[in-house]
C-alpha positions as a printed NumPy array, in Angstrom:
array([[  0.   ,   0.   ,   0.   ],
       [  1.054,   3.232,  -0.405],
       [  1.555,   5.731,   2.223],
       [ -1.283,   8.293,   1.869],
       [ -4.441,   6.171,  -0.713],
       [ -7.643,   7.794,  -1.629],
       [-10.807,   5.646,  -2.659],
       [-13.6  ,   7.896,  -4.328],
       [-16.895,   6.002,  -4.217],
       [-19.878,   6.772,  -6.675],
       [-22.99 ,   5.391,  -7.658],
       [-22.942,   4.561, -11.449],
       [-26.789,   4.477, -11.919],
       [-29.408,   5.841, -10.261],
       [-28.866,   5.67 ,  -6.728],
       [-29.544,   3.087,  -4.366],
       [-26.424,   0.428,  -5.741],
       [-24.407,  -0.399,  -2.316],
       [-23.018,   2.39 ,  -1.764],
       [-22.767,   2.064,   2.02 ],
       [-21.719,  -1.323,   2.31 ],
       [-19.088,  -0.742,  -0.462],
       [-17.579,   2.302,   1.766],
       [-17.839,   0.278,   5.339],
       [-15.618,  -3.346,   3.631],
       [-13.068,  -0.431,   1.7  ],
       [-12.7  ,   1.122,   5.308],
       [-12.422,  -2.501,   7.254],
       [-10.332,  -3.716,   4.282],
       [ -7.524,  -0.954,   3.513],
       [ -7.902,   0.18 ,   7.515],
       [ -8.979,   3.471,   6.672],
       [ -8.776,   6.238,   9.174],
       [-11.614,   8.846,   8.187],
       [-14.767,   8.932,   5.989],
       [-15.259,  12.135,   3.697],
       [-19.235,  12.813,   2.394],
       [-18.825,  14.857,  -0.394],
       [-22.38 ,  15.444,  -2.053],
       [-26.083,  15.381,  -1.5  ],
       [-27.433,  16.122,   2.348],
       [-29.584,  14.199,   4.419],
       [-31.612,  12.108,   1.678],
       [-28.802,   9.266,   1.778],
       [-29.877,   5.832,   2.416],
       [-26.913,   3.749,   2.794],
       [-27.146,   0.621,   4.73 ],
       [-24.564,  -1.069,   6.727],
       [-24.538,  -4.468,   8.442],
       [-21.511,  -5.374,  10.511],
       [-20.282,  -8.77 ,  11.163],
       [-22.082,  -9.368,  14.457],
       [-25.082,  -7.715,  12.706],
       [-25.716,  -4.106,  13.922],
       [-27.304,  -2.403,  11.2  ],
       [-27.897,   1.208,  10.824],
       [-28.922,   3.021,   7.885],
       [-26.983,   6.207,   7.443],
       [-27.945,   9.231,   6.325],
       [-25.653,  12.108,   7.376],
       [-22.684,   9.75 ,   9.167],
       [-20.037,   8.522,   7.204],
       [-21.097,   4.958,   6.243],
       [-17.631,   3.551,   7.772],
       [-18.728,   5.078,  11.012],
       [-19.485,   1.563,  12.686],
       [-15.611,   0.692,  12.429],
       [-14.49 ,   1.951,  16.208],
       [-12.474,   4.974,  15.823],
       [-13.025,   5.901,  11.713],
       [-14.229,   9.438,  11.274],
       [-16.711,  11.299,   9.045],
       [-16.18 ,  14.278,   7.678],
       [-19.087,  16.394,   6.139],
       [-17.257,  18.769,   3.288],
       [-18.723,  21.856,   2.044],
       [-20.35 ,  20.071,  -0.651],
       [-22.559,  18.679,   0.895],
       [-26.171,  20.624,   3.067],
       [-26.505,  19.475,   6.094],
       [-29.336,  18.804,   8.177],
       [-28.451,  19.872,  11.944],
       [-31.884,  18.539,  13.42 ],
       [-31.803,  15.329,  11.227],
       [-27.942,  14.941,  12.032],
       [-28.375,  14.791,  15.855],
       [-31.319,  12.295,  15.457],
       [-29.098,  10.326,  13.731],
       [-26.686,  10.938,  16.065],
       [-29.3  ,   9.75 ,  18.904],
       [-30.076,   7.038,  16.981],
       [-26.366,   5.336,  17.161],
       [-25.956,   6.055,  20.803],
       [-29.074,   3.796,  21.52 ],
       [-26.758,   0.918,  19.357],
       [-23.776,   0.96 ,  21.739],
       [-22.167,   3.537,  19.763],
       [-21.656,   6.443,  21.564],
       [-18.392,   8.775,  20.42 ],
       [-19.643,   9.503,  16.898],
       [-20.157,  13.139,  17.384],
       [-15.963,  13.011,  18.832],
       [-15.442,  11.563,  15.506],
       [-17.6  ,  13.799,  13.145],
       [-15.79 ,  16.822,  11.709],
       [-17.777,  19.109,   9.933],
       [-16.88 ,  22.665,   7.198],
       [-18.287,  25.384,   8.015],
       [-18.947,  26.547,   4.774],
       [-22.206,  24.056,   4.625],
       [-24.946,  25.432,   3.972],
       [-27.943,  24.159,   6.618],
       [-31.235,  22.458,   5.617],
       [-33.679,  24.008,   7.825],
       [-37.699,  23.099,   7.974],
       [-37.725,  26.04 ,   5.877],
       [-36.773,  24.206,   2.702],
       [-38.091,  21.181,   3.31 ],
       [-41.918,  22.874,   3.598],
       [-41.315,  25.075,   0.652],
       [-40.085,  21.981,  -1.28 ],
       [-42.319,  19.767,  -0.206],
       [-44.737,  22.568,  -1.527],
       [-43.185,  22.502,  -4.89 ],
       [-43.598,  19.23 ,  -5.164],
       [-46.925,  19.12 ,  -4.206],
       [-48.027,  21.544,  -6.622],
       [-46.695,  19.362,  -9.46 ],
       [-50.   ,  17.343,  -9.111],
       [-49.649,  14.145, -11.741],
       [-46.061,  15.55 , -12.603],
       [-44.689,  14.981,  -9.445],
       [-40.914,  14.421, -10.049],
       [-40.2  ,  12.213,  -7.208],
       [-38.493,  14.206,  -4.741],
       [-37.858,  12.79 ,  -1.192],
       [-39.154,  15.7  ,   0.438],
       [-36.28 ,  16.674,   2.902],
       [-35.647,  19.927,   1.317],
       [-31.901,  18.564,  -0.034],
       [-32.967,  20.482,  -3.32 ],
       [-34.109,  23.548,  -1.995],
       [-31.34 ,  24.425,   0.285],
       [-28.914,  23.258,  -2.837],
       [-30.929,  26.18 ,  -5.16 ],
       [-30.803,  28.769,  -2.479],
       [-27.038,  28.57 ,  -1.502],
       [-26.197,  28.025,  -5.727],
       [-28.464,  31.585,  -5.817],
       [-27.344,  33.853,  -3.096],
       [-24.338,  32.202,  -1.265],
       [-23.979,  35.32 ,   0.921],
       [-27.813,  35.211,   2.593],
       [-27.899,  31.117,   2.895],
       [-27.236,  29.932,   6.615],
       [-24.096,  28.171,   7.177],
       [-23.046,  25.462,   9.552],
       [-20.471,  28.008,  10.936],
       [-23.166,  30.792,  11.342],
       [-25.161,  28.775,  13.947],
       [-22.717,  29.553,  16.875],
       [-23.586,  33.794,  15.717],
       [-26.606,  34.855,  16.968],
       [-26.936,  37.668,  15.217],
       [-26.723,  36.52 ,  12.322],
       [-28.513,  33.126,  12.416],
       [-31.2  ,  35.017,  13.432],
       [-31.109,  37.129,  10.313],
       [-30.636,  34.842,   8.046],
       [-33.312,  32.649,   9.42 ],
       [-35.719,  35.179,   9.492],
       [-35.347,  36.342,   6.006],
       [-35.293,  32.728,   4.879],
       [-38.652,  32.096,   6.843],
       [-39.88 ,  35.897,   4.485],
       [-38.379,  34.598,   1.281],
       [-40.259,  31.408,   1.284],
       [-43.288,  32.556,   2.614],
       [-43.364,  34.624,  -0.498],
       [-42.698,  31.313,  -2.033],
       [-45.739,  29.348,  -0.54 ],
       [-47.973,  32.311,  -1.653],
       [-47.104,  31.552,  -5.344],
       [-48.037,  28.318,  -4.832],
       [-51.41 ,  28.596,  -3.457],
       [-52.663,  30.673,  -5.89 ],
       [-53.453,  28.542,  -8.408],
       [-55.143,  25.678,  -6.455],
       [-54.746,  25.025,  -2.423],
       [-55.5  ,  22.116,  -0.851],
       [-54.824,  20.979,   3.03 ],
       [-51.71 ,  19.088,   2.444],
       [-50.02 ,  22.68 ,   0.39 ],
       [-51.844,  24.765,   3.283],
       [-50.211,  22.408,   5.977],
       [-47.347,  23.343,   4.713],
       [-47.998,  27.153,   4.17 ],
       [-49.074,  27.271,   7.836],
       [-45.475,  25.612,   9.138],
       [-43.169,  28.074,   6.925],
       [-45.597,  30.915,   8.489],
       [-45.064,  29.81 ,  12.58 ],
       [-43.356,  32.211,  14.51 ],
       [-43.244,  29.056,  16.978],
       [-41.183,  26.776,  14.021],
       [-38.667,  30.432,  13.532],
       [-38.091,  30.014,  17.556],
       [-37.72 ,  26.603,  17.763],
       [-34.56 ,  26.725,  15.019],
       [-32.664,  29.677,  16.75 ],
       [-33.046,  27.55 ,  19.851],
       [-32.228,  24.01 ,  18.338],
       [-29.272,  25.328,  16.446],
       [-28.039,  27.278,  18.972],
       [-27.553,  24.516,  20.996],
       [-26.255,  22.145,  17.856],
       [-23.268,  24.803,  17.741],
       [-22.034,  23.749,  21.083],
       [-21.927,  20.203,  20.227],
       [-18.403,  18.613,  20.613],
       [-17.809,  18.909,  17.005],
       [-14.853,  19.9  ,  14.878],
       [-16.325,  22.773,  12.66 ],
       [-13.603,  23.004,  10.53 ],
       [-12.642,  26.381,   8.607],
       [-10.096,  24.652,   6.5  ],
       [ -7.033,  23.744,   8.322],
       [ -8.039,  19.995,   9.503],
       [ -9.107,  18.981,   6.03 ],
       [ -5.273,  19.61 ,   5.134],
       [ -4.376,  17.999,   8.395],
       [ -6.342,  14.885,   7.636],
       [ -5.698,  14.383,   3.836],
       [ -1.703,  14.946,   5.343],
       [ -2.017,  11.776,   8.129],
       [ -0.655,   8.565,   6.467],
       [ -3.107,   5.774,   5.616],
       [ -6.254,   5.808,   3.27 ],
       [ -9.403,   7.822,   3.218],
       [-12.54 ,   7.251,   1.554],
       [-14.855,   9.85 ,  -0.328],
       [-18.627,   8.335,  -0.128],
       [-20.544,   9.757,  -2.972],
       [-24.68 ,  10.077,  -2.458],
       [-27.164,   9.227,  -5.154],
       [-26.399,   8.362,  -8.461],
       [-24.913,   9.518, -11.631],
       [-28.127,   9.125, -13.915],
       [-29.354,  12.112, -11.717],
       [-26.857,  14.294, -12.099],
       [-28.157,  18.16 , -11.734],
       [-26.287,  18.807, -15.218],
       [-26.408,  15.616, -17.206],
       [-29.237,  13.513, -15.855],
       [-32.838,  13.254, -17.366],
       [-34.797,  15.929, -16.574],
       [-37.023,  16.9  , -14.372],
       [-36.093,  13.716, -12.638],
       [-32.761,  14.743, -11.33 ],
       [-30.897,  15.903,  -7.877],
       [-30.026,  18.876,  -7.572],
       [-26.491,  17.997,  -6.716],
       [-23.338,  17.067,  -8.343],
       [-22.897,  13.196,  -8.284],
       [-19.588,  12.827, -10.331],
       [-16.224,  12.351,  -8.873],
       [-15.74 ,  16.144,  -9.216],
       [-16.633,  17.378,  -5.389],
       [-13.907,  14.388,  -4.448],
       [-11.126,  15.504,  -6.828],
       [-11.369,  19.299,  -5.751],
       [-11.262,  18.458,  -2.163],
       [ -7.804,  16.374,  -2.913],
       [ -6.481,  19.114,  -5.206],
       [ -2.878,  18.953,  -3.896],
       [ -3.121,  15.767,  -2.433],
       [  0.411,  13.62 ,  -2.421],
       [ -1.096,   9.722,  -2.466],
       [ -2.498,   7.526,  -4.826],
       [ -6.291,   7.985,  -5.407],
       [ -8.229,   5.05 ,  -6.866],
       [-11.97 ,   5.959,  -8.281],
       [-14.774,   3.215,  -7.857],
       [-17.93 ,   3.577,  -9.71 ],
       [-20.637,   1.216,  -7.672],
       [-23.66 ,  -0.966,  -9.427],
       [-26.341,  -3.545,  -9.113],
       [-25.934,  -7.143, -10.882],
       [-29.659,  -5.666, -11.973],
       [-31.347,  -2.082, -12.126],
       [-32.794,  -0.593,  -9.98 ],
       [-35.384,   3.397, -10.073],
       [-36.785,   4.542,  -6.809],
       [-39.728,   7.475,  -8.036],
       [-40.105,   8.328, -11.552],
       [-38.736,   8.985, -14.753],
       [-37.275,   6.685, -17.552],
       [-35.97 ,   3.161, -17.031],
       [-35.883,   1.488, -20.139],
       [-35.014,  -2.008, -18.605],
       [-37.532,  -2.011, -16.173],
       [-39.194,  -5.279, -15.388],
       [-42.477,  -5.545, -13.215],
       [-42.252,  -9.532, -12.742],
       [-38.132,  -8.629, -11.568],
       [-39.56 ,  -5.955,  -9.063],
       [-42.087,  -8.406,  -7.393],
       [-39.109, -11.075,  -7.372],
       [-36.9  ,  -8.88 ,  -5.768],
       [-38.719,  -6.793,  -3.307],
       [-35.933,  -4.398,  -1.358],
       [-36.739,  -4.021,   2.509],
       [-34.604,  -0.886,   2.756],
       [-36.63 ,   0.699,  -0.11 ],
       [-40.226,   0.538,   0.026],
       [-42.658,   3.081,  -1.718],
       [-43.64 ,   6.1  ,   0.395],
       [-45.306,   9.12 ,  -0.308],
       [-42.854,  11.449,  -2.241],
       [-40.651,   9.307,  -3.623],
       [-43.059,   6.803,  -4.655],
       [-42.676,   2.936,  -6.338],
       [-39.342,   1.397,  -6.324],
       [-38.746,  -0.813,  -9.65 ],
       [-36.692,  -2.932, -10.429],
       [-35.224,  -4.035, -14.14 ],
       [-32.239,  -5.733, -15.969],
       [-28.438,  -4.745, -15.943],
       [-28.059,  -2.014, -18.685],
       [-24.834,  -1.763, -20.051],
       [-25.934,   1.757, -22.347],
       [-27.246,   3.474, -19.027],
       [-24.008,   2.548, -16.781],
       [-21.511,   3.396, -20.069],
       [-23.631,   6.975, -19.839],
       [-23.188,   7.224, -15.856],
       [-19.259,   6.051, -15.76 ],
       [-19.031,   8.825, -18.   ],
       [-20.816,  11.318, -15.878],
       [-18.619,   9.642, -13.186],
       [-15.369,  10.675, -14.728],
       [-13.467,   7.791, -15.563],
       [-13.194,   5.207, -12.88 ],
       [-10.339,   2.583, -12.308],
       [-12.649,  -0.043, -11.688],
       [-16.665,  -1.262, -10.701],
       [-17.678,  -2.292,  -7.382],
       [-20.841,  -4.727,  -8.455],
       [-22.75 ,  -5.733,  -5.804],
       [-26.401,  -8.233,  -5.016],
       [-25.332, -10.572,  -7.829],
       [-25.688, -13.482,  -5.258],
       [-29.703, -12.512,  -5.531],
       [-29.747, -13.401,  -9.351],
       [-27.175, -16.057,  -9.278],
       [-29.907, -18.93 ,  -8.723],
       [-32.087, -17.443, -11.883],
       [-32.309, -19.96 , -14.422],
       [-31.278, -17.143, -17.231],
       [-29.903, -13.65 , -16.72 ],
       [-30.639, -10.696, -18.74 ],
       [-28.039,  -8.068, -19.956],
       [-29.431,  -5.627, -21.9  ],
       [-26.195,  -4.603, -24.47 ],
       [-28.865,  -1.98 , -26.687],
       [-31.73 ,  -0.247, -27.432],
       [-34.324,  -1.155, -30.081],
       [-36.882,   2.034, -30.921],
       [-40.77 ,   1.218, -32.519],
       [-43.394,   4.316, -33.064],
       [-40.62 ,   6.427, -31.067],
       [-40.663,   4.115, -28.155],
       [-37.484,   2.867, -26.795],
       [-36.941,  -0.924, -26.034],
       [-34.057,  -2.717, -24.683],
       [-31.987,  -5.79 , -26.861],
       [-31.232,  -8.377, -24.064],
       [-28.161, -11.062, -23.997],
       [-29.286, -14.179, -21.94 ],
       [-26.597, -15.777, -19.728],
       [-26.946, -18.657, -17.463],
       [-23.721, -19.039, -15.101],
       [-22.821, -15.98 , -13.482],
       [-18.784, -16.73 , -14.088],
       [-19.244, -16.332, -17.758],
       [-21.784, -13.183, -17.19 ],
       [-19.118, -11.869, -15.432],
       [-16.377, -12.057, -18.313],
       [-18.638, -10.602, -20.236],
       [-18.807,  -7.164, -18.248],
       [-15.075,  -7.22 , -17.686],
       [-14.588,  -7.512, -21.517],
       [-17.454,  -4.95 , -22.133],
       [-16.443,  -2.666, -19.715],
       [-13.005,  -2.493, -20.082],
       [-12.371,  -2.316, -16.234],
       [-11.542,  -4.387, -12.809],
       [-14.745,  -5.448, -11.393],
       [-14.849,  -6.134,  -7.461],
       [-18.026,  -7.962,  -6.02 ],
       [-19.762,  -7.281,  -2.666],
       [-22.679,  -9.693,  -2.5  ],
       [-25.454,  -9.352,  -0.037],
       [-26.032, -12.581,   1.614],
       [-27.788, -13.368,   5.638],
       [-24.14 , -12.711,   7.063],
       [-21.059, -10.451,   6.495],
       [-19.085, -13.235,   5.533],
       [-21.064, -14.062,   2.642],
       [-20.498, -10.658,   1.64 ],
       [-16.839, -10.662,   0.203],
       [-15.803, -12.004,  -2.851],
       [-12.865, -10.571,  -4.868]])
């Protein structure tokens, strides 16, 4: 090993492909010291079992953060969620682990997600009617469009420990989308927009934040202003960047509307280890099958496959809606490692759920009829010879985290 390694980890579809568990056997495996998030906010999903079977699904936390002693730090990429972070935080404790707040270092250039957002989003959304784009209703996206706006009005992780000026900033947030929630009732109200008009409006909600976040600021945190991200890209050993999402919904090159509003390639990553003296290795992550939770296109989607392979850590709920399920599509990962940024190899994971299928299907191209898209499928029985297939196709190292009953099923290289 070298002396300084970094691993970037990103999702090559469209979210949802191991992520988590991909970051937490890179951290056990190469002993990594600290965890870096580097995109999205709070919406993460990433699920982690450990070898005596702890499981906790993170959402803010580095996903290493069940290795004693590995930290997380949240980069100025990524909106954070204060209230959401210490209920995370809470949750943990209650599993035995109880220094993650020692071990969570945070920039205080991130902007905050406050109740704000997520009411005026959820608004948004709401207003959409049919055309709901399948947001998860945290308010990820708004905060994203209000710092990308007006930098110099959105609230910042460092500006909770000043009064003064969290509560001006809050305060003209709470005006600015109440101005917002207007817009949207004027057309056509209903009582789950005018919930939501009612929350941005409390004078009780405005309190409650100053409080909450006031208190947040005194947390034993490291709310870094630049000088311990040097100091911990510096430290010998290996570090891992854990991308959120997926590719496919890039804010730039995704399919609209059905996008993040974040940026899901490697980019965030390499800036943060501009001037970094190690070797940094890029891993794109993927299903042995597709996967869509919400809407918009999936041209390999396969009802009969989504009722075969229901997901218990992602179930339809109200704003994202269904999650489907579909074939391996070699066109739409091609399009997402190149959203990626070129990646020195693919972290595949679940194949031991399809291994047991008497044929496998690998869709290698698309078919169109009266404008409609359709995919051309390869059939493949063993998984061994499936496998040399995507090497060959790909071009690329493929590593494979299974998901079977225990951890040790788990590793296959």
């Amino acid at each position: 090993m070298p002396k300084r390694m970094a691993i970037i980890v990103g999702g090559g579809l469209f979210g949802d492909e191991g992520k988590g568990s991909t970051v937490d056997y890179l951290v056990r495996r190469y002993d990594a010291h600290t965890v870096f998030r580097y995109n999205g906010g709070s919406q993460a999903a990433h699920n982690v079992v450990t070898p005596e079977g702890l499981h906790h699904c993170f959402a803010q936390f580095g996903s290493g953060t069940l290795v004693p002693g590995i930290f997380t730090y949240l980069s100025q990429f990524m909106v954070i969620d204060p209230l959401r972070l210490v209920s995370e935080y809470e949750t943990l404790s209650s599993k035995g682990i109880k220094d993650v707040i020692e071990r969570l270092v945070i920039s205080k250039k991130c902007p905050v997600i406050t109740p704000f957002h997520k009411f005026a989003g959820q608004m948004r959304e709401l207003a959409r009617g049919a055309n709901r784009f399948g947001s998860c209703g945290m308010g990820v996206g708004e905060a994203i469009n209000d710092f990308t706006e007006s930098p110099g009005d959105s609230l910042t992780i460092g500006d909770l420990a000043r009064p003064n000026v969290l509560q001006r900033k809050l305060k003209k947030l709470q005006i600015s989308k109440i101005v917002v929630g207007k817009k949207l009732l004027e057309p056509e109200s209903n009582d789950k927009l005018q919930k939501c008009f009612d929350e941005i409006q409390s004078q009780n909600l405005l309190e409650r934040c100053i409080e909450s976040y006031s208190v947040f600021s005194s947390f034993p945190i490291n709310f870094d202003d630049g000088t311990t991200l040097k100091r911990i890209l510096n430290r010998p050993g290996t570090v891992v960047f854990e991308g959120a999402q997926g590719a496919l919904l890039d804010k730039s090159r995704g399919f609209k509307p059905f996008i993040t509003k974040s940026d899901c390639s490697f980019g965030n990553a390499e800036r943060l280890l501009a001037g970094f003296e190690g070797k940094t290795i890029k891993l794109a992550v993927a299903r042995a099958y597709a996967t869509r939770h919400g809407r918009g296109p999936f041209v390999t989607e396969d009802p009969k496959l989504t009722k075969k392979l229901p997901d218990t850590h992602n179930v339809t709920n109200d704003w994202q809606g269904k999650f489907r399920v579909g074939w391996f599509d070699l066109i739409a990962l091609n399009y997402g490692l190149e959203i990626l940024g070129k990646p020195d190899g693919i972290v595949l994971t679940n194949i031991d759920r399809i291994a047991n299928f008497d044929s496998i299907k690998i869709c290698d191209g698309y078919r169109t009829k009266s404008g409609e898209i359709f995919p051309n499928y390869l059939y493949f029985k063993e998984t061994d010879k499936l496998l040399k297939f995507l090497k060959e196709k790909l071009s690329l190292p493929i590593l494979i985290i299974s998901h079977g009953s225990t951890y040790k099923d788990k590793l296959e290289t």
